[in-house]
KEFIVEX-342079 format. One line per field, with one value per residue: residue number from 1; x, y, z of N, C-alpha, C in turn. Coordinates in steps of 0.001 Angstrom, whole numbers. Example, Ala and Ser with C-alpha at 12.3 -4.5 7.8 and 13.67 -1.06 7.14 Angstrom:
k = c(1	2);
n_x = c(13190	12850);
n_y = c(-5690	-2250);
n_z = c(7800	7080);
ca_x = c(12300	13670);
ca_y = c(-4500	-1060);
ca_z = c(7800	7140);
c_x = c(13200	12900);
c_y = c(-3300	30);
c_z = c(7800	7870);
//
This chain:
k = c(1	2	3	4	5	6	7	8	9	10	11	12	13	14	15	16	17	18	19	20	21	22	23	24	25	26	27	28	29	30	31	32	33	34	35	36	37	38	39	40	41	42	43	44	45	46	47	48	49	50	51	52	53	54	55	56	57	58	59	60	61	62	63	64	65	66	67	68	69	70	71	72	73	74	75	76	77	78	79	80	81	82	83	84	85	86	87	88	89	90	91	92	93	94	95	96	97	98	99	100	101	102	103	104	105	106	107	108	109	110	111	112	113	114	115	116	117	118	119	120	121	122	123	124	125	126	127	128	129	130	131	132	133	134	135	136	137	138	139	140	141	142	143	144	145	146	147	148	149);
n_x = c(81133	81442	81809	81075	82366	82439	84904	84143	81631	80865	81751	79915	80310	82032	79517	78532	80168	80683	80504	82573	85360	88435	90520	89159	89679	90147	90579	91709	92012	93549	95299	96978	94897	93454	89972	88360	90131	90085	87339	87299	88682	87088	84414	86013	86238	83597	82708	84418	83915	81180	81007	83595	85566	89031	89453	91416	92766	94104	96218	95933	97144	97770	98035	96176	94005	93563	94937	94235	91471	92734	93873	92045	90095	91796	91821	91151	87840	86481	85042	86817	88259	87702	86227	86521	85955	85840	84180	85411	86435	84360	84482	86734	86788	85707	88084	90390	90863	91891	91716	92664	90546	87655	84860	82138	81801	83370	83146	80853	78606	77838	76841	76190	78249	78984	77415	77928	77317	77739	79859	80048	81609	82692	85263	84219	84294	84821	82347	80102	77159	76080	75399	74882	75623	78618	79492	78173	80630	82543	83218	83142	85892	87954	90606	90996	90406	90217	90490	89997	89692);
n_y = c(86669	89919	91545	94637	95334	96817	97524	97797	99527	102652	104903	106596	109111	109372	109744	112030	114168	115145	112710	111824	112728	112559	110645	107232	103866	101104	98050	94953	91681	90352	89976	93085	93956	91931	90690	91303	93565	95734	96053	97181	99499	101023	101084	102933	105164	105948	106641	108387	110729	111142	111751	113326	112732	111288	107865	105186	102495	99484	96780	93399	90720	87145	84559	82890	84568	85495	87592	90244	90540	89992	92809	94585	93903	94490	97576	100846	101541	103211	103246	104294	102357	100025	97062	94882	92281	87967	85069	83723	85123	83842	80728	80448	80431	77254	76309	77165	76551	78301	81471	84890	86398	86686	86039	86151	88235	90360	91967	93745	94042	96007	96621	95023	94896	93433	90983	87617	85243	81718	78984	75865	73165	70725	67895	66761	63856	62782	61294	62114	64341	66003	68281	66897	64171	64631	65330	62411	61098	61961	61454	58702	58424	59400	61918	61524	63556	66214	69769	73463	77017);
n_z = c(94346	95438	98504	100056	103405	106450	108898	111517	113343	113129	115872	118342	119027	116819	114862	114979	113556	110675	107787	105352	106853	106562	104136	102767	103261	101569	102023	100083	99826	97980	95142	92959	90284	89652	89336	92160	92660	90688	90869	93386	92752	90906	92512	94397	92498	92130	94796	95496	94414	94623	97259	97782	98811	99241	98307	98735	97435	98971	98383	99706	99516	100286	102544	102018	101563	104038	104974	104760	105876	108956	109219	109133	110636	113144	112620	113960	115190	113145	110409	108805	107144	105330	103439	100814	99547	98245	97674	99153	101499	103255	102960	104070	107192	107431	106196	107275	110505	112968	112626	112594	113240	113748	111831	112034	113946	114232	111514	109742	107596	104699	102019	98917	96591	93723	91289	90333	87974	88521	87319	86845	85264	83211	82072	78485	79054	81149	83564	84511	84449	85863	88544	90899	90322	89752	92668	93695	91924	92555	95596	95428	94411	95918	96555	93129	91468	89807	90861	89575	90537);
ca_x = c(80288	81840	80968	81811	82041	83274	85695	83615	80599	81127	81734	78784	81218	82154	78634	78071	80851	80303	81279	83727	86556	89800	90345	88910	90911	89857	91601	91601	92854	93971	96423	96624	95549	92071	88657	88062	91076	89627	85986	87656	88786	85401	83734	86700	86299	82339	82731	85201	82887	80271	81600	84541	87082	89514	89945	93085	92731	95184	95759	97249	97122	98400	98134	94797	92906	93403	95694	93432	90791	93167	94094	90832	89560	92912	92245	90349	85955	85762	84155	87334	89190	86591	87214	86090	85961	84883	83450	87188	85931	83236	84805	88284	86345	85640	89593	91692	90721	92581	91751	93032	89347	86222	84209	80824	81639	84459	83175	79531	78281	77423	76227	76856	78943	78548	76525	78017	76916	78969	79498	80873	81431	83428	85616	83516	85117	83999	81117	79172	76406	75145	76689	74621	76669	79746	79626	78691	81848	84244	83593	83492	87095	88625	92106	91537	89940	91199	89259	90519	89015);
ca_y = c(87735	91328	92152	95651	95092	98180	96973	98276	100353	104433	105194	107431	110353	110287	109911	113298	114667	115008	111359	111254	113520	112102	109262	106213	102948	99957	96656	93883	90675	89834	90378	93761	93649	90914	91225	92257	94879	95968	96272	98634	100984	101292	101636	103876	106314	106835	106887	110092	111576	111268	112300	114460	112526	110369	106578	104450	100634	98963	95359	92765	89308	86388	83765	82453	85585	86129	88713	91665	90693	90467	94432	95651	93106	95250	98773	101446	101126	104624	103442	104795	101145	99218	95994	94373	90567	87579	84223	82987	85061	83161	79806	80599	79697	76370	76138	77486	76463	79144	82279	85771	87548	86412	86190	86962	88932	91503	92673	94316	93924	97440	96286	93893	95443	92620	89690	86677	83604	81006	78024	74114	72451	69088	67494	65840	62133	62697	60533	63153	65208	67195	68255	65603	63162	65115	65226	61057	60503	62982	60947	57511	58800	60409	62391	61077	64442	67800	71167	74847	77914);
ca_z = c(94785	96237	99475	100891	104926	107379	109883	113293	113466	113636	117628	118512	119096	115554	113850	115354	112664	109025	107658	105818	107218	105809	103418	103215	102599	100872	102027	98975	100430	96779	94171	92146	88584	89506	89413	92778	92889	89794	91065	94753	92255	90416	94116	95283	92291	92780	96238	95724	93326	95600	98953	97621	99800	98352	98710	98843	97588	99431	98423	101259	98730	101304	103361	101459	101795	105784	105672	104709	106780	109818	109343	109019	112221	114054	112574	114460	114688	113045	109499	107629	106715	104681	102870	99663	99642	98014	98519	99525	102856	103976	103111	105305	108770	107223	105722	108490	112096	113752	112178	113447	113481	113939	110471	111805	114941	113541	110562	109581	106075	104282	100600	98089	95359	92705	91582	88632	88111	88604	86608	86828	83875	83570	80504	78385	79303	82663	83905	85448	83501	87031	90238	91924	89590	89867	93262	94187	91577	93730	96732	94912	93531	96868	95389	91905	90657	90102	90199	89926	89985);
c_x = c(81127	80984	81639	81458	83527	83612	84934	82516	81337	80841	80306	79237	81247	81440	77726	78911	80589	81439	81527	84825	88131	89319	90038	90004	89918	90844	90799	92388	93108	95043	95924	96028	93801	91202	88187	88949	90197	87693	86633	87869	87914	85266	84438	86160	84701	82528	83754	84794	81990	80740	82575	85865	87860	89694	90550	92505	94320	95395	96592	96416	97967	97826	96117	93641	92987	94040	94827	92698	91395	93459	93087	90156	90291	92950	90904	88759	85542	84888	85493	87915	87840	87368	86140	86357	84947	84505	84393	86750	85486	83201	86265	87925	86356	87372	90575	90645	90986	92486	92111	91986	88691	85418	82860	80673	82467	84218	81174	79310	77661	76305	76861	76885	79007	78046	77534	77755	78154	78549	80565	80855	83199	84248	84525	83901	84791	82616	80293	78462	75480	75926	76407	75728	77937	80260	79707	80349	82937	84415	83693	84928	87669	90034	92103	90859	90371	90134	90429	89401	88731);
c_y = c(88652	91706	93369	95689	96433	96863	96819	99364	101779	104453	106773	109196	110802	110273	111126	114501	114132	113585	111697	112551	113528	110749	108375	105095	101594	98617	95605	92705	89857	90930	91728	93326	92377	91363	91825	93421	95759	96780	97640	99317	101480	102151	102865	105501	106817	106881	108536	110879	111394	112243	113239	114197	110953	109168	105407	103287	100367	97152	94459	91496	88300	85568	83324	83428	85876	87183	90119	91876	90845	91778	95141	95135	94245	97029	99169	101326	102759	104574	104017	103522	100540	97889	95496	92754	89601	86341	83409	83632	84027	81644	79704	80132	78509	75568	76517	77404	77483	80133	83420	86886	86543	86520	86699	87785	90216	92111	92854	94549	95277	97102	95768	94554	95155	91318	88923	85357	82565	79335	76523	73419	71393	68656	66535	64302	62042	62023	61027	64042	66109	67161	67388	64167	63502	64542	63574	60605	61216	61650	59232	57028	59479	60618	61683	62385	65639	68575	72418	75596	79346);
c_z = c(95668	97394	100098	102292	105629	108684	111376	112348	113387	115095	117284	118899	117211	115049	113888	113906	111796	108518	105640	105679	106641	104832	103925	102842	102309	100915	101042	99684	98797	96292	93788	90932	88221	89504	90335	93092	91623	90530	92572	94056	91615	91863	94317	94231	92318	93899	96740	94817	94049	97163	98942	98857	99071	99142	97879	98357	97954	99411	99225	100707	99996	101996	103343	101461	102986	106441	105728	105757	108192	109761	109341	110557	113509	113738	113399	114305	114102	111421	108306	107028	106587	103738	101815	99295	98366	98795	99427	101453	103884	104088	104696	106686	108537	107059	107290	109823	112885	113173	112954	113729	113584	112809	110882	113600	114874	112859	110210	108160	105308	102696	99806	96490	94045	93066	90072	89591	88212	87961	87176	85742	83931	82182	80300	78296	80460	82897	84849	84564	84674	87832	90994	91753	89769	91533	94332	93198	92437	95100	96482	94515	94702	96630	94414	91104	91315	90334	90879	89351	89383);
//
């Protein structure tokens, strides 16, 4: 799931000026070339067909997804550095202990860009026919099962 989240609020100075003034930028904490880089440039080109100001995707792939969000946590609260995420976000507090932002005190949620379903499915030799099943064999089996996603 895509979430588009602005870095900081608009300062009350600048929501007095016509928004948006210069470019916007679009931080991707992924690779070029994926689904969500793919989906910021969608967004970016209605968003400059709409508004008539152009915006940048800038992608900063790394260090499990934490690099983007650190640059947008560290850029200015004026509403121009926006970021495009997925669920790799909202797990990272759970994964890394020490993060360099704050996940639900840094960043402000704007609208949710896309929706897919998401699926689990198992070889059939596997002795699991549900996630309930899946899940008592994972922990019955601790490191004897794979998963990618």
């Amino acid at each position: 799931m895509g979430l588009l989240l602005a870095g900081l609020c608009v300062t009350s100075a600048n929501a007095q000026q016509q928004y948006p003034t210069k470019p916007i930028r679009i931080i991707v904490p992924s690779s070029p070339g994926g689904g969500l880089d793919f989906v910021a440039r969608a967004v970016g080109q209605q968003v400059t067909a709409s508004w008539g100001q152009s915006v940048v995707v800038d992608n900063r792939a790394g260090a499990g997804g934490t690099l983007g969000p650190e640059l947008v946590a560290r850029a200015a609260p004026d509403g121009y550095t926006l970021m495009l995420v997925s669920a790799t976000f909202a797990v990272n507090p759970s994964a890394y202990p020490k993060l360099p932002y704050d996940t639900l005190k840094d960043f402000a949620p704007i609208t949710q860009a896309t929706a897919q379903p998401q699926v689990i499915v198992v070889h059939p030799s596997l002795a699991a026919r549900s996630v309930k099943e899946l899940a008592a064999l994972a922990k019955a089996k601790p490191g004897q099962l794979n998963y990618s996603r």
